[in-house]
LUMKOL-544316 format. One line per field, with one value per residue (C-alpha): residue in three letters; x, y, z; chain; residue number from 1. Coordinates in pm, whole numbers, plus 50000, padded with zeros to 5 digits. Layout:
LUMKOL-544316
gudo	(ALA;...)
X	(X;...)
Y	(Y;...)
Z	(Z;...)
kekol	(A;...)
marza	(NUM;...)
***
This chain:
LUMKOL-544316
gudo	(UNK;UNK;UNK;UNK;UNK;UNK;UNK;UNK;UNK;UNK;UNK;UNK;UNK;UNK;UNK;UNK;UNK;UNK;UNK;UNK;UNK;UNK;UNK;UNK;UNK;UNK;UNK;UNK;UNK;UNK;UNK;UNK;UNK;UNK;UNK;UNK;UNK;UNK;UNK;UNK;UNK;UNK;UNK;UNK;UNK;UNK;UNK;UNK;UNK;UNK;UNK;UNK;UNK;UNK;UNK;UNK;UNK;UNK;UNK;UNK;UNK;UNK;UNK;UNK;UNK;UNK;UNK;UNK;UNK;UNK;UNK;UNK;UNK;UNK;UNK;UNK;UNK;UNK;UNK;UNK;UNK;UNK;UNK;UNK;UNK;UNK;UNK;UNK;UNK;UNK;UNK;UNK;UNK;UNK;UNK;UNK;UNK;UNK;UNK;UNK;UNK;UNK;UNK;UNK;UNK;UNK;UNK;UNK;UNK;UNK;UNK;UNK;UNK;UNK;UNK;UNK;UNK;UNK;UNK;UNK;UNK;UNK;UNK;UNK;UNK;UNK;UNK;UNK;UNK;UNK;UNK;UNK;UNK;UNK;UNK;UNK;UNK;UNK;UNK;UNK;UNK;UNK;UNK;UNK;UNK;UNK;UNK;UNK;UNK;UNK;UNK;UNK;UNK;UNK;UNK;UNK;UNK;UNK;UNK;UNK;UNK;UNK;UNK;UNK;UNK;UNK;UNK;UNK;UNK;UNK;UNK;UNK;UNK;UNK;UNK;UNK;UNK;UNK;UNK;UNK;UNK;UNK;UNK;UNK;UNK;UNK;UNK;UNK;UNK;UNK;UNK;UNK;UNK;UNK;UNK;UNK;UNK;UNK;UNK;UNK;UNK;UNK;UNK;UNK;UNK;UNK;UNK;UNK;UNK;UNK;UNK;UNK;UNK;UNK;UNK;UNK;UNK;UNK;UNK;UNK;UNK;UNK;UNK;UNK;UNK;UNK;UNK;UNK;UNK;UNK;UNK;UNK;UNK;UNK;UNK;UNK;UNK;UNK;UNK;UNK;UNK;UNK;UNK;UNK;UNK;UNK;UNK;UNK;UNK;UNK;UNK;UNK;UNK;UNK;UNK;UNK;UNK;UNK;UNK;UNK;UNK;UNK;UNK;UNK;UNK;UNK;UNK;UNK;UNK;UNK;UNK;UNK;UNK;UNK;UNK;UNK;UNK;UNK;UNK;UNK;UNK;UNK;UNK;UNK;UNK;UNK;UNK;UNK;UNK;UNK;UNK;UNK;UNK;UNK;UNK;UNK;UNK;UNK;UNK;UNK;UNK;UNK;UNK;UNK;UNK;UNK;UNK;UNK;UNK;UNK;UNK;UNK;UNK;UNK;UNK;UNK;UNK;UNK;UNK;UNK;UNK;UNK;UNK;UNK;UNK;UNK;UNK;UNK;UNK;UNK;UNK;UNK;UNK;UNK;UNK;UNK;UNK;UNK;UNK;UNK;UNK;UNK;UNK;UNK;UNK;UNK;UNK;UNK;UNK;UNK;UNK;UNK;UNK;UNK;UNK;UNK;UNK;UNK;UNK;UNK;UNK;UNK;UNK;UNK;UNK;UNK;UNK;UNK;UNK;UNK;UNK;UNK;UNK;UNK;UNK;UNK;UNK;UNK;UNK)
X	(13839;13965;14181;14302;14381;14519;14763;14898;14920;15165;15378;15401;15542;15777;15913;15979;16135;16370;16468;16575;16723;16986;16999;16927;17255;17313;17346;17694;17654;17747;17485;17523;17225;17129;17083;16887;16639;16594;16464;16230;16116;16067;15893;15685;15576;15491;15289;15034;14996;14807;14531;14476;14521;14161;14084;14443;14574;14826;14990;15038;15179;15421;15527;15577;15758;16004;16013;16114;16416;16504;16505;16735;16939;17010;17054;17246;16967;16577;16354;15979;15915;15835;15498;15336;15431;15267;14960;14938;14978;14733;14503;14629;14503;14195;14111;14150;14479;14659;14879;15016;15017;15276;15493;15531;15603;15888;16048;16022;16224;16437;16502;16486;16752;16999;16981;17014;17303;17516;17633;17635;17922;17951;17935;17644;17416;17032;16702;16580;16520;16306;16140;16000;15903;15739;15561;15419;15325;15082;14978;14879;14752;14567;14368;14328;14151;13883;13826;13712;13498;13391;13291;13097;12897;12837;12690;12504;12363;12266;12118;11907;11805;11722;11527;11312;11259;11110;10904;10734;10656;10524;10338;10175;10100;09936;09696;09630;09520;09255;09161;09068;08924;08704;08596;08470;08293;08120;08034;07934;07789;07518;07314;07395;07230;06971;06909;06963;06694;06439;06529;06475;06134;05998;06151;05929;05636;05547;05297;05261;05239;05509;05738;05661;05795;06077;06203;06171;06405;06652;06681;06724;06963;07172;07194;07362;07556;07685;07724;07874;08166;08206;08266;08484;08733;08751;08931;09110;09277;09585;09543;09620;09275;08983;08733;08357;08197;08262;08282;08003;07912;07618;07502;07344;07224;06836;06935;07059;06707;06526;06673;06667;06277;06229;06289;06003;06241;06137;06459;06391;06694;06777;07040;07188;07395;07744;08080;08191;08309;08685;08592;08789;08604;08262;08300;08358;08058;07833;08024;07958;07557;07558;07728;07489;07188;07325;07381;07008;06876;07030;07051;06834;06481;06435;06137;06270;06588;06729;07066;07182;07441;07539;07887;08083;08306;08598;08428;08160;07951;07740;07478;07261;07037;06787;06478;06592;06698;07028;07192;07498;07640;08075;08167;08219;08392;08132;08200;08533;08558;08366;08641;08907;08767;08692;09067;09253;09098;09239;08858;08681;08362;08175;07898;07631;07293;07104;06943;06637;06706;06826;07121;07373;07637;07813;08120;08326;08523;08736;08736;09101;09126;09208;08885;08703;08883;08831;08456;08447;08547;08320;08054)
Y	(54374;54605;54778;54464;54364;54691;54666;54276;54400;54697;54509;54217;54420;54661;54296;54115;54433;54489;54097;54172;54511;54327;54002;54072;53972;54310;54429;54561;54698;54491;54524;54382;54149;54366;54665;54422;54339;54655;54734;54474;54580;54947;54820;54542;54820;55122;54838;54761;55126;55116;54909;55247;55502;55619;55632;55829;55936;56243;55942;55681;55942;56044;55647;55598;55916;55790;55448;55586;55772;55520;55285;55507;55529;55157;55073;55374;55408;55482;55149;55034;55150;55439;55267;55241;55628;55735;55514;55657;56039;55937;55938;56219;56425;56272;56328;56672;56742;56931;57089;56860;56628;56901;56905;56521;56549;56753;56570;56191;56366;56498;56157;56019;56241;56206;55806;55806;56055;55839;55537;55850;56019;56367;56117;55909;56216;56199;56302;56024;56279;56541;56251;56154;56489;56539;56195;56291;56620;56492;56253;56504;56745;56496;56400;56754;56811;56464;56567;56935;56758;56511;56806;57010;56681;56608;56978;56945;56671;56797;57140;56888;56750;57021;57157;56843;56832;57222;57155;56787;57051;57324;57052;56903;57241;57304;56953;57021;57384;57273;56924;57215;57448;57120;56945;57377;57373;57062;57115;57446;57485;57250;57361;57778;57717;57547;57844;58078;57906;57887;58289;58432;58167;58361;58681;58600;58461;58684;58482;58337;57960;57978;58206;57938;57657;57871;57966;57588;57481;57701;57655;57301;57406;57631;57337;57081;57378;57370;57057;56983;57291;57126;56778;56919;57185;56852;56640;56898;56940;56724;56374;56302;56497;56311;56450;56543;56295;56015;56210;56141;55831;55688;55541;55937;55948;55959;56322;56458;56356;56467;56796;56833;56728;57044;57288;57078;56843;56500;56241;55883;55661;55323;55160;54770;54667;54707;54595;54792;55058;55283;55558;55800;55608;55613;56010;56090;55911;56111;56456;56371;56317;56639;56848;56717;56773;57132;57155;57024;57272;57598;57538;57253;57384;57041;56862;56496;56349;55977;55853;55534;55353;55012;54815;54751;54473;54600;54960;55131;55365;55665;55841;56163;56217;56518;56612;56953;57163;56941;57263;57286;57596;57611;57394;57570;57468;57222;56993;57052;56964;56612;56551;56620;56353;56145;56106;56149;55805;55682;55672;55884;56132;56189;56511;56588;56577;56286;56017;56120;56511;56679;56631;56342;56272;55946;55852;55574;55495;55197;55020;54948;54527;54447;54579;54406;54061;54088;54188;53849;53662;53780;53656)
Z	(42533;42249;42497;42576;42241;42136;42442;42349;41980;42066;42371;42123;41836;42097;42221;41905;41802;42116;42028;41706;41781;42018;41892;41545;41312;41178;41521;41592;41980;42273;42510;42840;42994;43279;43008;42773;43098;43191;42832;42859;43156;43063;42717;42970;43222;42935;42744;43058;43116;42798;42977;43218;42938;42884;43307;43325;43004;43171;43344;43096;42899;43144;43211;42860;42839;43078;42916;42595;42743;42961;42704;42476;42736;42806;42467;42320;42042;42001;41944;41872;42205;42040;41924;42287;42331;42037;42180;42453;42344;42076;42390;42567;42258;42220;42559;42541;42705;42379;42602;42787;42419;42299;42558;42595;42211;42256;42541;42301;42030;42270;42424;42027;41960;42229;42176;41785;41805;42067;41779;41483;41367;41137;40852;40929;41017;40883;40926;41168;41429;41185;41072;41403;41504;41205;41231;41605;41494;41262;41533;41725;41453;41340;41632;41751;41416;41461;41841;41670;41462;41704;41911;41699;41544;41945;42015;41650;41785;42141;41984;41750;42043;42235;41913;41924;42262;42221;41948;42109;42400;42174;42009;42307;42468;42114;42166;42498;42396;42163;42399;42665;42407;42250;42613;42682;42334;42395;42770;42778;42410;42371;42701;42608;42264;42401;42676;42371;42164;42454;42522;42189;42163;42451;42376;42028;42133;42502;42629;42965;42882;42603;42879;43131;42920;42818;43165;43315;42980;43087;43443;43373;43081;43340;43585;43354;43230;43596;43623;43321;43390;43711;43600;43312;43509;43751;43468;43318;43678;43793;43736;44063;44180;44157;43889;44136;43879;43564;43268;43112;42829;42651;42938;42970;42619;42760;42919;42593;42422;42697;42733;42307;42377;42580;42300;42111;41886;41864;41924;41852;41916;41795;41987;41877;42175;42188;42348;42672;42565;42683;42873;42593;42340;42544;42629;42274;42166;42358;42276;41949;41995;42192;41970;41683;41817;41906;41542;41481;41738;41591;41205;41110;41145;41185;41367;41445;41473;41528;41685;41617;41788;41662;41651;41361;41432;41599;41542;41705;41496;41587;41372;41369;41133;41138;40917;40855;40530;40534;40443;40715;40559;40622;40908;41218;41573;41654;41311;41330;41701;41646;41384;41606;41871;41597;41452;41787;41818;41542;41390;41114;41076;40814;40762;40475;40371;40413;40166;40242;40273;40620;40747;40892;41111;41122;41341;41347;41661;41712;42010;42123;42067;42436;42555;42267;42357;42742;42665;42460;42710;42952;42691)
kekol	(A;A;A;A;A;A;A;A;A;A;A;A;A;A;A;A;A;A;A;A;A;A;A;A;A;A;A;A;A;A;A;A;A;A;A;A;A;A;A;A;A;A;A;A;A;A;A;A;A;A;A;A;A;A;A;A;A;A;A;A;A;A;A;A;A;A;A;A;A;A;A;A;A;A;A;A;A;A;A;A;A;A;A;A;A;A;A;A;A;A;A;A;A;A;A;A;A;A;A;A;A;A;A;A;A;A;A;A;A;A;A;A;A;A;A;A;A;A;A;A;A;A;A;A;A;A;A;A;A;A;A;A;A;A;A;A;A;A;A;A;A;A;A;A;A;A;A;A;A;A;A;A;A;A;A;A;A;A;A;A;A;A;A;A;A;A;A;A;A;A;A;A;A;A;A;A;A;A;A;A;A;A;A;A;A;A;A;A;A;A;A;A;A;A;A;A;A;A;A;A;A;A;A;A;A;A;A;A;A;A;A;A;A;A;A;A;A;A;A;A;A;A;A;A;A;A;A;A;A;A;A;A;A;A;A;A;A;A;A;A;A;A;A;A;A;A;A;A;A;A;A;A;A;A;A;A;A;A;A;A;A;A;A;A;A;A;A;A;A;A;A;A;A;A;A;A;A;A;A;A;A;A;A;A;A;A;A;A;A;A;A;A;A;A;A;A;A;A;A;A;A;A;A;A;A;A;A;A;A;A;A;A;A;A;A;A;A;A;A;A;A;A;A;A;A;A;A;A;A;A;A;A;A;A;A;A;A;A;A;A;A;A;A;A;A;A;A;A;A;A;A;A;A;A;A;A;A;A;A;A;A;A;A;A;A;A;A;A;A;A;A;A;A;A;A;A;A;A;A)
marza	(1;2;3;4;5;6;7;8;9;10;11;12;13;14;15;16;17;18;19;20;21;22;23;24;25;26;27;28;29;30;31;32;33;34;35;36;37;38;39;40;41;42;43;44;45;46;47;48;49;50;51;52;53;54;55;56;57;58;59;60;61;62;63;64;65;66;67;68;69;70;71;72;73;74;75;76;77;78;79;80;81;82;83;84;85;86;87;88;89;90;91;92;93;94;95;96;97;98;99;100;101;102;103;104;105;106;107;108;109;110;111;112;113;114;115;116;117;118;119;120;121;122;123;124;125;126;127;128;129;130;131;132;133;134;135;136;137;138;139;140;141;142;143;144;145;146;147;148;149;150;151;152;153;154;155;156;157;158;159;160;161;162;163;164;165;166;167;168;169;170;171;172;173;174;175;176;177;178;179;180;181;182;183;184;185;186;187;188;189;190;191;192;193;194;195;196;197;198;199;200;201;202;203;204;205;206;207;208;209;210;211;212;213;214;215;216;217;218;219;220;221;222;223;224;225;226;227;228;229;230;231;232;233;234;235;236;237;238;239;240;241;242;243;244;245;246;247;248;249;250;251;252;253;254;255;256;257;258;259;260;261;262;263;264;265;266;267;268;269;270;271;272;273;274;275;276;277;278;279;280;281;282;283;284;285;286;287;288;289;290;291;292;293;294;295;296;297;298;299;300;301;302;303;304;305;306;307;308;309;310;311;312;313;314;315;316;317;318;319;320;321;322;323;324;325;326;327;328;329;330;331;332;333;334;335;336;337;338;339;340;341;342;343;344;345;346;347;348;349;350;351;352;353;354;355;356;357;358;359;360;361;362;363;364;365;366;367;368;369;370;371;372;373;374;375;376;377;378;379)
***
């Protein structure tokens, strides 16, 4: 549409002034009718060019190139035709062709010149001529200069882009770096304490009932080590593979207390039922408990712990809390890990002694509102 306007706008203005270059009262040429048609027709053709000038600039430059000459020619004198040339090498210059732009300069004050000298004597010389030249030279200078800018705001733009893109990438390398470095941690740590504890026990205490009870705890411990690699390395793999097993979710929680139970710590746990819960959401939860009790098992010197699990409305929260010196020392990998899972889930964690002495860990996951409005509906 704004070609289309832009081309009515300039054929209007080249008409009306064609009409009042020949039929105007202070005209003093007599033109003959087929010359007077022939202008129109040159100013008619140049002037729907136009409507092509972006899809072929070189050639709607060349056609109203030859209009303008043709049109000095029939009427003994240059005329607003000159407005749909400059038009169209206003486009041949933006598109690039700067070349080409100069040369069709030259040849319109060529053809400028040879039709404003043909009704001038010595007398009447002026500067009509250097006046146009200098009038499409800063056309073209002009334009040259914005399509430079243009340019370099364009590639600004594109090595901003290509900036972003690199950092997003190093940034998501960087996530997935420490997702694979906390789902290890939390897999792999909890059971290798625990066969660590039972170890230096025995290594401690060298008796044959006490060694017994040792070496059963870690055989069991170096199973769900297994199995827990396993099922980890399977959903850290391609998506499209198939994980060997669910990751697991508190629907396990009874194997972390019974495994904590074999290195002699009493776990009580006091669960309120809750909504269904995500399976990023779920997982978390019981990365969290493990990772706690690991925490109870080599620095509390505790004897009992509880977990609670209740909901919160739109939250669910998870709690440790240990009977030990609640004395944590600096937070290491595991605290800092739980905190991770915590916030990638857009929930919290907090860590410190408890009211009662010992120490306490309390998370608070939300659960995403779709799942908690389908699981009221199922209600």
């Amino acid at each position: 549409m704004a070609n289309m306007g832009l081309m009515l706008a300039v054929g209007s203005v080249a008409v009306l002034g064609l009409l009042v270059q020949t039929r105007g009262p202070y005209n003093e040429v007599d033109l003959d009718t087929a010359a007077e048609w022939a202008a129109l027709l040159a100013v008619l053709v140049s002037t729907g060019a136009l409507y092509f000038r972006r899809r072929y600039p070189v050639a709607v430059g060349v056609v109203a190139l030859a209009a303008v000459a043709a049109y000095g020619l029939l009427l003994d004198r240059p005329g607003p035709i000159m407005l749909v040339f400059v038009v169209a090498l206003y486009t041949v210059v933006d598109e690039g062709h700067l070349a080409l732009a100069i040369g069709l300069g030259i040849g319109s004050v060529i053809a400028f010149a040879v039709a404003d000298s043909a009704n001038r004597t010595a007398e009447s010389v002026n500067g009509a001529t250097l006046l146009h030249a200098g009038w499409l030279v800063a056309v073209i200078v002009g334009v040259t200069r914005n399509r430079r800018a243009y340019l370099a705001e364009a590639q600004a733009r594109v090595l901003a882009a290509e900036q972003s893109k690199e950092e997003e990438a190093r940034r998501r390398a960087t996530e997935e770096r420490l997702r694979i470095a906390r789902e290890l941690h939390d897999a792999l740590g909890h059971h290798l304490s625990l066969i660590n504890v039972q170890a230096s026990a025995a290594l401690h205490r060298p008796d044959a009932a006490r060694s017994e009870q040792a070496l059963t705890v870690i055989k069991q411990a170096s199973k769900e080590t297994l199995r827990e690699l396993r099922t980890t390395i399977g959903i850290l793999r391609d998506q499209n593979e198939a994980p060997p097993e669910p990751a697991p979710g508190l629907n396990r929680l009874y194997e972390l207390v019974t495994t904590a139970g074999r290195s002699g710590l009493e776990v009580r746990t006091e669960l309120a039922e809750t909504r269904p819960l995500p399976p990023d959401v779920d997982l978390a939860a019981y990365r969290i408990v493990q990772e706690a009790l690991t925490n109870v098992s080599r620095h509390a010197e505790a004897t009992v712990a509880v977990i609670r699990v209740r909901p919160d409305r739109d939250d669910v929260v998870v709690e440790v809390e240990d009977d030990g010196t609640g004395d944590a020392g600096p937070p290491g990998n595991g605290i800092r890990g739980m905190g991770e899972r915590a916030r990638s889930l857009g929930g919290s964690l907090t860590t410190g002694p408890g009211p009662d002495g010992g120490f306490r860990v309390v998370a608070r996951l939300p659960v995403p509102a779709p799942v908690a409005a389908a699981a009221g509906d199922a209600r």
